[in-house]
C-alpha positions in Angstrom: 149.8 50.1 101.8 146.5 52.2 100.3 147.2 55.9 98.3 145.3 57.0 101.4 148.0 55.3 104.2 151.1 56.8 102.0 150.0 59.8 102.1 150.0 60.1 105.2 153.5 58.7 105.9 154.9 61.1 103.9 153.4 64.1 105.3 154.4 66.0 108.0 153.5 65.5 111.4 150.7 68.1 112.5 149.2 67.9 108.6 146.0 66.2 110.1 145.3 69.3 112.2 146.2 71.4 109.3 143.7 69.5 107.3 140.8 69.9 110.2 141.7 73.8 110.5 141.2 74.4 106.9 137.9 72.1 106.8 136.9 74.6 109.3 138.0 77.3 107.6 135.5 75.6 104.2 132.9 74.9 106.5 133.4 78.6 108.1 133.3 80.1 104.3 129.9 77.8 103.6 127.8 78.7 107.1 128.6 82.6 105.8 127.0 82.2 102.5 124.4 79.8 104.0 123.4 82.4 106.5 123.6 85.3 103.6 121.5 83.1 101.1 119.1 82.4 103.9 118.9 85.9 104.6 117.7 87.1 101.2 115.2 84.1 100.8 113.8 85.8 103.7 113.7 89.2 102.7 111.9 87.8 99.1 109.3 85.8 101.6 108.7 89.2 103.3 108.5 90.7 99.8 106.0 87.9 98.7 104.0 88.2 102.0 103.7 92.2 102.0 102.9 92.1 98.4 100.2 89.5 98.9 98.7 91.8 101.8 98.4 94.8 99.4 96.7 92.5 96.5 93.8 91.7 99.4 93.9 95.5 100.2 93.6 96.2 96.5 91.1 93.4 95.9 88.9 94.7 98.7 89.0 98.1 97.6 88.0 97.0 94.0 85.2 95.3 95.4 84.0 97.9 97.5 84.2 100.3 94.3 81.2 97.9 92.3 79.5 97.8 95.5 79.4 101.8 95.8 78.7 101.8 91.5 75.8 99.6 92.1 74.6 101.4 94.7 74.6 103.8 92.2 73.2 102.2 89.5 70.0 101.5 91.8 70.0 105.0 92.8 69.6 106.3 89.0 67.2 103.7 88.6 65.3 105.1 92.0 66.0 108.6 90.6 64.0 107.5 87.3 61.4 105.8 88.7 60.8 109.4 90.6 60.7 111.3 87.3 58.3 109.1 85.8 55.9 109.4 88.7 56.6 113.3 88.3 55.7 113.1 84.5 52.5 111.1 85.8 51.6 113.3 87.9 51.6 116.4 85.8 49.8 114.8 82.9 46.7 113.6 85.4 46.9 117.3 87.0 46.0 118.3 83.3 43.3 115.9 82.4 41.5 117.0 85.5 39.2 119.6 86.2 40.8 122.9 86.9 39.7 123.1 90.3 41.9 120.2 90.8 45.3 121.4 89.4 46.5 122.8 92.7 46.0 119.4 94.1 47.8 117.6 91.7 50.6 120.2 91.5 51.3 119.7 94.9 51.9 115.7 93.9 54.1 116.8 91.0 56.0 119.1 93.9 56.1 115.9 96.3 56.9 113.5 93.3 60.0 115.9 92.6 61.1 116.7 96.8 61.9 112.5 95.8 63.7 112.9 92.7 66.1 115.7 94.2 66.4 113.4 97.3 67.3 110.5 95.1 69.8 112.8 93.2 71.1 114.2 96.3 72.2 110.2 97.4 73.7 109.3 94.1 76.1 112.6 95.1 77.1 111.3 98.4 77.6 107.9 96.6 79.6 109.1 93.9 82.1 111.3 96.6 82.8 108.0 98.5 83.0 105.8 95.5 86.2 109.0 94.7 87.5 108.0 98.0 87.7 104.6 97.5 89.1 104.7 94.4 92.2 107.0 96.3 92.6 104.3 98.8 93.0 101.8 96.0 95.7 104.4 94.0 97.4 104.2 97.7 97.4 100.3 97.7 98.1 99.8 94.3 101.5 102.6 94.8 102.7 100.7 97.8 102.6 97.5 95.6 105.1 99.1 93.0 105.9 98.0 89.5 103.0 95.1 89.9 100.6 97.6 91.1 100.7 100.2 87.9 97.6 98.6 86.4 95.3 98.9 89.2 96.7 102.3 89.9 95.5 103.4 86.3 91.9 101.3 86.6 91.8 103.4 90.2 92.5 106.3 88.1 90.3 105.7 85.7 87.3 104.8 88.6 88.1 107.9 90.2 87.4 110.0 87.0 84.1 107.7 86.6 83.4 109.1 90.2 83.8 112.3 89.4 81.7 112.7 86.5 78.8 110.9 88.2 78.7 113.5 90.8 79.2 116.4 88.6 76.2 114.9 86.3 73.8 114.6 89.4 74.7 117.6 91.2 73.6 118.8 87.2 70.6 116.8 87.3 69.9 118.5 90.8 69.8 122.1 89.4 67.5 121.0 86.7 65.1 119.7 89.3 65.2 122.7 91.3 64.1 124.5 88.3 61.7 121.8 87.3 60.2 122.7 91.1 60.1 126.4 90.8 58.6 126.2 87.6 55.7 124.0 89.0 55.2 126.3 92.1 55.2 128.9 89.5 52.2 127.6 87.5 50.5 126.8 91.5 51.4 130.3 92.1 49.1 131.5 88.9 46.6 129.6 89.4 45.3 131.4 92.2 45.8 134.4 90.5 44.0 133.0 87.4 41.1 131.5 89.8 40.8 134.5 91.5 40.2 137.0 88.3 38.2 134.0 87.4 39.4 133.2 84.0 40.3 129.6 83.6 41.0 130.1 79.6 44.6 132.3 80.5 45.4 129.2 83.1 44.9 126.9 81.0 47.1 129.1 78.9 49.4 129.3 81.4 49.5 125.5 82.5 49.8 124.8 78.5 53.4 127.0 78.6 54.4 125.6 81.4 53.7 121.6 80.3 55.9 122.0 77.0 58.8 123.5 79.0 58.3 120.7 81.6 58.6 118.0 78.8 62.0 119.4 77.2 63.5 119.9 80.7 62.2 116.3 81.7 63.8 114.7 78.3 67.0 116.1 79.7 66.8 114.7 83.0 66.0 111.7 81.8 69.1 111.2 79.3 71.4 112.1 82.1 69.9 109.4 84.0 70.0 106.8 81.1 74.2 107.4 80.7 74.5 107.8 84.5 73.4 104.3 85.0 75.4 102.6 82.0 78.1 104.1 83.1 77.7 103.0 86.7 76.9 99.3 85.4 79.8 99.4 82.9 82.2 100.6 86.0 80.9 97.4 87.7 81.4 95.1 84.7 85.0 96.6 84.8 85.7 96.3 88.2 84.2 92.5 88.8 86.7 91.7 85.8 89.6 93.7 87.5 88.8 91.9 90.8 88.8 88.6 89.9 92.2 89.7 88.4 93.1 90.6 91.7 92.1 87.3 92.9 94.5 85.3 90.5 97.1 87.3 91.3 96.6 86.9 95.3 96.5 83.2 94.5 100.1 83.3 92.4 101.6 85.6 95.6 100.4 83.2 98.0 102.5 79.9 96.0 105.3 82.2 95.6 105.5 82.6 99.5 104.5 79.0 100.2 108.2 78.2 97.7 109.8 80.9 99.8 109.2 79.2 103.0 109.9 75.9 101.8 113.3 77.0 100.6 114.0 78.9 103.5 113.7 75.4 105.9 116.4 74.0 103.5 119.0 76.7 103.4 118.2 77.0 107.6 119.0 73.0 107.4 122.2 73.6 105.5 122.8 76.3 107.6 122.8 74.3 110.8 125.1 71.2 108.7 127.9 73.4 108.3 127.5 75.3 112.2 127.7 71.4 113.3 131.0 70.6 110.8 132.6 74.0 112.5 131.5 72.4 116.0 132.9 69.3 115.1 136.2 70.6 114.1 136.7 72.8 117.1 136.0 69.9 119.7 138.7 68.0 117.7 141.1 70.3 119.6 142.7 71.5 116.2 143.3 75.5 116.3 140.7 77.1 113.9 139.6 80.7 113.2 137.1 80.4 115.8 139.0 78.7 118.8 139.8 82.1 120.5 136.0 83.3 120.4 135.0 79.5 121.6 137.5 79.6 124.5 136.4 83.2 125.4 132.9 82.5 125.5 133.4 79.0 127.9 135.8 81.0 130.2 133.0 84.0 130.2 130.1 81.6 130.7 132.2 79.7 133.9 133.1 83.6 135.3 129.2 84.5 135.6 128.7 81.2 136.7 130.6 81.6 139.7 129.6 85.6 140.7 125.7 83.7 140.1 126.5 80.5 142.3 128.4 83.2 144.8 125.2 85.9 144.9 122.9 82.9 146.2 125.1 81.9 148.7 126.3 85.3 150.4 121.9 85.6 150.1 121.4 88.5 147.8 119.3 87.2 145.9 116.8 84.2 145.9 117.0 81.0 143.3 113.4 81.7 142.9 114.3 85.0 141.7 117.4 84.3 139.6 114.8 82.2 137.7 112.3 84.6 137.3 110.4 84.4 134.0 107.7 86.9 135.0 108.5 89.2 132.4 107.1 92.3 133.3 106.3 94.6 130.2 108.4 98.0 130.5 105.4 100.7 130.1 105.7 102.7 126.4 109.0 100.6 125.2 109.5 99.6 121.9 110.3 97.1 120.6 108.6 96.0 123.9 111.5 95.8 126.7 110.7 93.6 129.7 112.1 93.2 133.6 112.6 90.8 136.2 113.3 90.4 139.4 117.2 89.3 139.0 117.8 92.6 136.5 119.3 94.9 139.4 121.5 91.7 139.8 122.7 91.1 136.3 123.4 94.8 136.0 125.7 94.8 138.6 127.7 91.6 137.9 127.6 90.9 134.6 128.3 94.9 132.7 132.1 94.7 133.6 132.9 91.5 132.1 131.1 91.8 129.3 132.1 94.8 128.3 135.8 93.6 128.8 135.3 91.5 126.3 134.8 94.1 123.7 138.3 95.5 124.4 139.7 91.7 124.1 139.0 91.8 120.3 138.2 94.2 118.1 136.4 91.9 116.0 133.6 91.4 118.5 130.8 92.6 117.9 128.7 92.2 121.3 129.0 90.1 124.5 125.9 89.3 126.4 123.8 86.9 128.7 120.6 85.3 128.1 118.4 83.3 130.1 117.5 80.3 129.0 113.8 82.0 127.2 116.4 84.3 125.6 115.5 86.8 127.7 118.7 89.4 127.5 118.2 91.4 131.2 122.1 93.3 130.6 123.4 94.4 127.5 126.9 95.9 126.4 126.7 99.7 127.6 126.3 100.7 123.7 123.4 98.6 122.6 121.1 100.2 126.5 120.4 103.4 126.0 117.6 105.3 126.7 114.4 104.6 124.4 112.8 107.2 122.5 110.3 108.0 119.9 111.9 106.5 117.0 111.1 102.8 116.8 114.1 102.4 114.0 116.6 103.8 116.4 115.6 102.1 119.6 115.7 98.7 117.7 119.4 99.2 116.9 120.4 100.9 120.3 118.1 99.4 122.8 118.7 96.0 122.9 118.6 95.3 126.7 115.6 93.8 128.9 114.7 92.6 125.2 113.0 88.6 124.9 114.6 87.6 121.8 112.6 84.8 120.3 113.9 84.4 116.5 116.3 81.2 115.3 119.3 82.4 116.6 117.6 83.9 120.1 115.8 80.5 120.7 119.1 78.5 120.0 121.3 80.9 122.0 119.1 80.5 125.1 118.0 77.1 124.7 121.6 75.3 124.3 122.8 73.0 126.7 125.9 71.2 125.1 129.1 72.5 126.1 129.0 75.1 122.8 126.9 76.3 120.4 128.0 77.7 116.9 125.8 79.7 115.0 126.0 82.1 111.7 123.5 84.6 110.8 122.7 88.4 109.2 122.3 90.8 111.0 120.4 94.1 110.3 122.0 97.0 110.6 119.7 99.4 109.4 119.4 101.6 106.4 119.5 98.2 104.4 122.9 97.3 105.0 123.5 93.6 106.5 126.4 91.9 108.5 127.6 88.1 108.4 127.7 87.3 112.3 129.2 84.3 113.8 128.0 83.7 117.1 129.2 80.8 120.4 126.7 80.2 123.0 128.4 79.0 126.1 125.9 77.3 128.8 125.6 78.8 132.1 124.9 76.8 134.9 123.6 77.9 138.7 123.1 74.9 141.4 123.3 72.2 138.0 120.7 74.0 136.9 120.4 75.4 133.2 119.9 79.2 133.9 121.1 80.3 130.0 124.0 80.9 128.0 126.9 83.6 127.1 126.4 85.0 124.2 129.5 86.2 121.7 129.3 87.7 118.6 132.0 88.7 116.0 132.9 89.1 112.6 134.0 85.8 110.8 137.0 85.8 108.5 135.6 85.1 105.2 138.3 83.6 103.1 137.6 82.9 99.5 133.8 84.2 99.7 132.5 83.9 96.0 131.7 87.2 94.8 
């Protein structure tokens, strides 16, 4: 006789049961964790995928910064290119004959409508390359601790914004006076022509020449810093992008891990919801026996009040297997209806809210069809939708199509029960370990979806 056969001799009779009611009772214990370590790999994946999102945000904004600095950079280059012309201008207005000075003041005046126009764009530039640069301090807060360095570059952008515009809208208010000085000198020329001395305008347009050059030298320094610092912004930002781009890349792994991870704690998951289904068919008493029974015995009731509904002709079987799901207008999370809801209302609210008063430790008790559509709800989870999304998520939970892993699984079973373990939200960041039977429902032999029960598991010797 084996160690294995002896032991068994010597034990009492019923150990073996005792022996399958505390494997449940381990594989019970394991589906909890599971489904509480599956539950945080998904929150990190979520994590990993929102933080990704706000790296291409930031990216995009960084990139549409050295776009909006090089459009500044060509500006001042424009803006430049306008001065010169300007200082051309006046010098050939001098070398001619003074009968020609009005003519080729009126160039210099044109030459320096162009400058001001130039100036006036780097402005507008400049104010939304500042609003870009907020968008990106946004982004970059949203992303949290691994955002703080592009917050301080979108600082430090912003400021580079700011100083562009204040220079130009600087370089502006030179021209203007640059202008009226010129209209001045136009302006005595026809006196000058008129008293017909040309020696006092050439006096005049002598005056007015050197304090064109000094106020041009000033001009054109402004413009020589405004466009290094518009072309050092966009050496800055490509380097800050491509960053960006490395750190998109790293996100994008970290999520790819995440997701990988998550299929293996979901497989484990469903390994230890099989073991507890294995031990509860055995016909050993386990923690979750009562809930199983309940749910088989719910699941046969609506059954019958289905199978009896068709045959006293209230409704159709066409009907009772409606997946039309009509949108309700201005729900959310979107609610839906079909034509068997008036019928589920009536015959299914009494018994499943019964159940609630069977055990304290239940948490709901509801149908599904077998989409997961959920047309009748406990009383507490369908009220009235309103405004708050957060709310109406928690409290209305009827005419919902319920289409995660647990959803799916609860409407799509067809053995004789289903065992399932998972977190659900409560809101406010707080999370509950569920355990969950699906009981089949069956109308003319035909799969129409399953009872589902919820409740609280007894989670004996949970690692801390």
């Amino acid at each position: 006789m084996n160690a294995i056969s002896a032991a068994r001799t010597i034990d009492e009779p019923g150990s073996l049961s005792e022996t399958i009611a505390e494997t449940a009772v381990a594989a019970g214990v394991l589906g909890c964790e599971m489904a509480d370590i599956a539950g945080t790999i998904d929150d990190v994946r979520k994590l990993a995928q929102s933080q990704g999102e706000r790296f291409l945000h930031v990216g995009r904004d960084v990139a549409a910064v050295v776009g909006a600095n090089e459009r500044i950079r060509s500006e001042a280059e424009q803006t430049a290119s306008a001065a010169r012309s300007t200082r051309d201008a006046v010098e050939a207005s001098l070398q001619g004959a003074v009968s020609q000075i009005e003519s080729g003041l009126a160039a210099v005046g044109s030459a320096l409508d162009e400058a001001v126009q130039a100036t006036n764009e780097i402005s507008h530039v400049a104010l939304q390359t500042r609003m870009v640069a907020l968008n990106a301090s946004i982004q970059a807060a949203h992303a949290g601790a691994s955002g703080h360095s592009f917050a301080v570059v979108a600082g430090a952008v912003r400021e580079l914004a700011e100083k562009i515009q204040r220079s130009s809208k600087l370089i502006a208010v030179k021209l203007a006076d640059l202008t009226a000085t010129v209209r001045t000198v136009a302006n005595s020329d026809d006196g000058q022509q008129a008293a017909g001395s040309s020696r006092g305008l050439r006096g005049s347009v002598s005056d007015a020449l050197g304090e064109f050059h000094a106020r041009f030298d000033t001009i054109a320094q402004r413009i020589e810093g405004l466009a290094e610092s518009a072309e050092q912004s966009v050496r800055d930002c490509s380097r800050i992008n491509q960053s960006v781009e490395a750190m998109t890349t790293e996100v994008a792994a970290l999520e790819s891990s995440l997701a990988g991870a998550a299929k293996k704690s979901d497989y484990l998951l469903s390994v230890s919801e099989r073991l507890i289904e294995v031990t509860a068919a055995s016909g050993a008493q386990t923690d979750d026996t009562p809930f199983i029974e309940c749910a088989l015995s719910v699941a046969a009731e609506l059954s019958d009040l289905l199978e009896a509904a068709l045959a006293a002709g209230e409704i159709r079987l066409e009907d009772l297997f409606d997946a039309d799901y009509q949108p309700v207008p201005g729900s959310n999370p979107a609610q839906f209806r079909t034509r068997f809801v008036a019928l589920t209302d009536r015959l299914f609210m009494p018994i499943q809210e019964s159940v609630l008063d069977w055990s304290e430790r239940v948490t709901f008790c509801a149908a599904v069809d077998r989409n997961g559509y959920l047309p009748t709800h406990n009383r507490k989870y369908s009220m009235p939708p309103g405004a708050d999304v957060a709310w109406n998520t928690a409290n209305c939970r009827n005419r919902r199509l319920f289409q995660d892993r647990t959803g799916k699984a609860a409407g799509a079973n067809t053995k004789p029960f289903l065992v399932q373990t998972y977190r659900r939200d409560m809101g406010g960041g707080n999370y509950a370990i569920l355990k969950e039977v699906d009981a089949p429902i069956a109308v003319r032999r035909r799969h129409w979806g399953n009872v589902r029960l919820a409740f609280r598991p007894t989670r004996v010797g949970v690692a801390p």
